[in-house]
C-alpha positions as CSV (number, residue, x, y, z in Angstrom):
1,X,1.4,-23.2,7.4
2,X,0.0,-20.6,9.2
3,X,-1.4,-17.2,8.1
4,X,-1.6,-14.1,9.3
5,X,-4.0,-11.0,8.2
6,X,-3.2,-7.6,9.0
7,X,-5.1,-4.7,9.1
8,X,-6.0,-1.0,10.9
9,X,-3.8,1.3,8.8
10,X,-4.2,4.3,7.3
11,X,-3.6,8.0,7.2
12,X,-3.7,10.1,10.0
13,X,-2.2,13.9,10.9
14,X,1.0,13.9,13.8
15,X,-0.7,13.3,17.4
16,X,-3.8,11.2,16.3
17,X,-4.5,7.7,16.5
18,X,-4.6,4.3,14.6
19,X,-5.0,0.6,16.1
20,X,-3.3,-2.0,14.3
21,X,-5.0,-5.5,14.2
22,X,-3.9,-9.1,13.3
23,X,-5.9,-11.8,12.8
24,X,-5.2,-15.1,11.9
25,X,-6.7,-16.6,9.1
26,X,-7.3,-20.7,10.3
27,X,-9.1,-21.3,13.7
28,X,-6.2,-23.8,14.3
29,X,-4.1,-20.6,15.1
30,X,-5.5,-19.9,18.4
31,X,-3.0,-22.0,20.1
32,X,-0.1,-19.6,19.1
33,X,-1.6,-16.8,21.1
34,X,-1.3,-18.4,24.2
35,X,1.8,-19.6,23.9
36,X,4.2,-18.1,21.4
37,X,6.1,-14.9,20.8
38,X,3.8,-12.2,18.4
39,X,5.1,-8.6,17.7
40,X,5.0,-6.1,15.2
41,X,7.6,-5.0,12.6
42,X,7.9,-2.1,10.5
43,X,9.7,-0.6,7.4
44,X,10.1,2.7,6.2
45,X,11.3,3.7,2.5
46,X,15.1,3.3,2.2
47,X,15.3,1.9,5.6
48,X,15.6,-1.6,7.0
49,X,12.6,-3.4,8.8
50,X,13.1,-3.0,12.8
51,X,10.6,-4.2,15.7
52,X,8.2,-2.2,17.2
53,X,6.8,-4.2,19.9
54,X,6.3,-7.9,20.9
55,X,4.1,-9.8,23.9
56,X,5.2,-13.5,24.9
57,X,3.6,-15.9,26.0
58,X,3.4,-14.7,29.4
59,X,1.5,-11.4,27.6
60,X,5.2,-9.8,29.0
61,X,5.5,-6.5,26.5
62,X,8.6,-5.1,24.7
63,X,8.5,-2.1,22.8
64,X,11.3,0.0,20.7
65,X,12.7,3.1,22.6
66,X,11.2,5.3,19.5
67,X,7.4,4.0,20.5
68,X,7.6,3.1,23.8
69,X,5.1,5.4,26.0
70,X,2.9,6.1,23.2
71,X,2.5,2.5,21.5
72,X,0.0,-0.6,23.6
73,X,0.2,-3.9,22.2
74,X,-2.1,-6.5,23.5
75,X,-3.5,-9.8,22.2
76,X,-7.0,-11.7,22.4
77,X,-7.0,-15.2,22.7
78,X,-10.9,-15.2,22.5
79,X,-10.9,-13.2,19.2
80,X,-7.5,-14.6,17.7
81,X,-6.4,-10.9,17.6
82,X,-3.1,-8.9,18.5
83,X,-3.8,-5.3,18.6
84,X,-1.3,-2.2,18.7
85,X,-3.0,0.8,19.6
86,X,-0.9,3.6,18.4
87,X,-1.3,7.1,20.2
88,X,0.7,10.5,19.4
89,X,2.0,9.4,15.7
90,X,4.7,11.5,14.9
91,X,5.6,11.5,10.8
92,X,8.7,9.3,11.6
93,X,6.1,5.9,12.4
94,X,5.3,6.6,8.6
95,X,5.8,3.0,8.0
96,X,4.3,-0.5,6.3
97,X,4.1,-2.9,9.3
98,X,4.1,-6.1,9.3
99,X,2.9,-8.3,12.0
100,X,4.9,-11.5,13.2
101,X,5.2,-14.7,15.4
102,X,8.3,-16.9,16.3
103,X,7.3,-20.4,17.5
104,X,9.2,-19.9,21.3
105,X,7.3,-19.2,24.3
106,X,9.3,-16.2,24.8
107,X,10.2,-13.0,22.4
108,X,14.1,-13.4,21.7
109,X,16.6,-11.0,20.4
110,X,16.9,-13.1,17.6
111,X,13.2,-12.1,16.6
112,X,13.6,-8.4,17.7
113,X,16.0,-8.7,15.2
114,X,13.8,-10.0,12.6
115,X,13.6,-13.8,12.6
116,X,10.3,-14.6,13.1
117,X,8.6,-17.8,11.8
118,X,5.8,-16.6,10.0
119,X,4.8,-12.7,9.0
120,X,1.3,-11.5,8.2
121,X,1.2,-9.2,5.1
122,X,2.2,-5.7,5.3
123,X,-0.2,-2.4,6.3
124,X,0.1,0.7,5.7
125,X,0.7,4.1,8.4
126,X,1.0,7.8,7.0
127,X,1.4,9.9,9.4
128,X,1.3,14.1,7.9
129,X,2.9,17.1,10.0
């Protein structure tokens, strides 16, 4: 069983910042960042959950047309950490996200369309006009 932690969100106003963060929670996780498919999800009230970004094992990034240019993911192997910097929030990212891994070396369309093997627990982004 793995487990995920997820945290960095928060409120901020339309054009700031926020850097999402997800840890795992046993030491026996490192392996997955080197060589498995991590991303990040999210879910807006009265909307279905859709991906956001993902890195492979090859740290090759994909990111939705809505975030890509303003969204960085990136992952740690040292730390055990992916991040998703965030930049220009616009009120439509107002969102709980929800970080993810699928046990294949690379990021499929079967997990950017949400199959994934193991989800961390949802965080929070507000973003205010």
């Amino acid at each position: 069983q793995v487990q995920m932690a997820a945290s960095g969100g928060g409120s901020v106003q339309a054009g700031g910042s926020l850097t999402l963060y997800c840890a795992a929670a046993t030491s026996s996780y490192s392996r997955y960042y080197t060589t498995f498919c991590m991303g990040w999800f999210r879910q807006a009230p009265g909307k279905e959950r859709g991906a956001v970004a993902s890195i492979d094992s090859d740290a090759n990034t994909r990111y939705s047309n809505s975030v890509k240019g303003r969204f960085t993911l990136s992952k740690d192997n040292a730390k055990n950490t992916l991040t998703l910097r965030m930049d220009n929030l616009k009120p439509e990212d107002t969102a709980m996200y929800y970080c993810a891994v699928d046990l294949n070396y690379y990021c499929s369309d079967v997990f950017w369309g949400g199959s994934a093997d193991y989800w961390g627990q949802g965080t929070q982004v507000t973003v205010s006009s």
